[in-house]
C-alpha positions as CSV (number, residue, x, y, z in Angstrom):
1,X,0.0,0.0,0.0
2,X,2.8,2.4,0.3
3,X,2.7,3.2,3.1
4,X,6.4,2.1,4.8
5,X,7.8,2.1,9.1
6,X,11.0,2.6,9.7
7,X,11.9,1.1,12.8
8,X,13.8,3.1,15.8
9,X,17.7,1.2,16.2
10,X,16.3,0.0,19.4
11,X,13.4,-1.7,17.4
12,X,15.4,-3.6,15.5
13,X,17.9,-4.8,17.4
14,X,14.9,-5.9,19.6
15,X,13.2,-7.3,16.4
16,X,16.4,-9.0,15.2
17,X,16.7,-10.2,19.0
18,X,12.9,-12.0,18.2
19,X,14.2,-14.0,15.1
20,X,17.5,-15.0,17.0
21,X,19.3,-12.7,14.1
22,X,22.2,-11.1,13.9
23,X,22.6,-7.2,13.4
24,X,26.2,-4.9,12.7
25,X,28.2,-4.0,15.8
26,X,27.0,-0.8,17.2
27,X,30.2,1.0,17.9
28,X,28.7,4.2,19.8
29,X,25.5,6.7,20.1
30,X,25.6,10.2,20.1
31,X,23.7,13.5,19.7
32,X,25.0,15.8,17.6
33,X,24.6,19.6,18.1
34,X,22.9,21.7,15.9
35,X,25.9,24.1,15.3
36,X,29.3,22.3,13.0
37,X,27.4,19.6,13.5
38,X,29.4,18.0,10.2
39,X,33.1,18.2,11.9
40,X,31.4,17.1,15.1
41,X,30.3,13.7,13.1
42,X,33.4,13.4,11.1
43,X,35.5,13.8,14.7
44,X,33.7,10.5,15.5
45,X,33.5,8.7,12.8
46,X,36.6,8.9,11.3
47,X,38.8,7.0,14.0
48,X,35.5,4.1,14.5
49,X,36.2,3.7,10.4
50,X,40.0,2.5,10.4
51,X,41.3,-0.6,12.1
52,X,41.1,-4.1,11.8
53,X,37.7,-5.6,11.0
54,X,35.2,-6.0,14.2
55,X,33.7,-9.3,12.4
56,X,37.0,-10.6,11.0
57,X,40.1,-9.0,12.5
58,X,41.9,-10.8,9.5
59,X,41.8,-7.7,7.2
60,X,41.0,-3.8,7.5
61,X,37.4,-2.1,8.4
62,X,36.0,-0.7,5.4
63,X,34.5,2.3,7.0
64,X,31.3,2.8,9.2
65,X,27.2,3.6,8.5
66,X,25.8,6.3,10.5
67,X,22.6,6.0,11.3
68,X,20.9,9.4,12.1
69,X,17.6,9.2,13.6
70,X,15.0,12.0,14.0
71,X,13.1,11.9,18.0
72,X,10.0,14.0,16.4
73,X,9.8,12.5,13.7
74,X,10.0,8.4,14.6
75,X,9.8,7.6,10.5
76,X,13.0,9.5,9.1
77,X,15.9,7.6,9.2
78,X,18.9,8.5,6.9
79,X,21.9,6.3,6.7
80,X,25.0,7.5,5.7
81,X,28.5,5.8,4.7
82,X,32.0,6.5,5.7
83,X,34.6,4.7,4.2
84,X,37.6,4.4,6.4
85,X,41.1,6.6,5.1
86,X,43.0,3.4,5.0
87,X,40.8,0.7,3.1
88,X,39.6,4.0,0.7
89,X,43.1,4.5,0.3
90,X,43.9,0.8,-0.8
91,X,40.7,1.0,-2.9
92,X,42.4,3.7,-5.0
93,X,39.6,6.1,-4.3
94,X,41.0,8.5,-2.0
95,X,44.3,9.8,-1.6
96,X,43.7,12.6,1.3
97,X,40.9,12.6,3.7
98,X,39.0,15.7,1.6
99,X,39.0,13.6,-1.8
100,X,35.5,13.0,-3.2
101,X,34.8,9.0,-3.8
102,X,33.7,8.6,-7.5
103,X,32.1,5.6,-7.0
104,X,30.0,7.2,-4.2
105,X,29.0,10.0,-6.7
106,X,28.5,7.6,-9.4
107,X,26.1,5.6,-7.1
108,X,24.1,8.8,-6.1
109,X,23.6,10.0,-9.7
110,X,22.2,6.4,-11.2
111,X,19.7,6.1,-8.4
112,X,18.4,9.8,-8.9
């Protein structure tokens, strides 16, 4: 019917909990503040998104998902990626943490 429910992070981690599923490691929670709100995030996530893999220490983290959730409004979720500096830079796509991922902007521009 259209009509979709995007479930809180507590929701479905208590959901997946239910089916005896497995969800992705949830490496920290914060609120951001309303003012430089971007280099507040990218303080955060930038250190979570390097290092060795938290499923399978045998190889490098390939970044981290942010998910940003809205309190008044229980239905918009966004989801955004960060791909860590080291596996981004082994990827060829990025050679200094400012460089714009092609393949990200590529991705954006087919779905639109």
């Amino acid at each position: 019917d259209g009509y979709v429910l995007e479930y809180s992070w507590d929701m479905v981690r208590a959901r997946a909990k239910e089916l005896d599923l497995e969800v992705v490691p949830e490496l920290t929670r914060f609120i951001a503040p309303n003012r430089d709100t971007q280099d507040f995030i990218l303080n955060i996530v930038r250190p979570l998104s390097d290092g060795p893999d938290l499923l399978d220490p045998s190889h490098i983290r390939e970044g981290v998902c942010l998910r940003v959730e809205d309190p008044n409004s229980p239905n918009d979720v966004e989801i955004y990626k960060y791909k860590g500096y080291s596996f981004a830079t082994l990827e060829g796509i990025r050679t200094n943490e400012d460089a714009i991922d092609e393949e990200e902007i590529q991705t954006i521009s087919e779905t639109e």
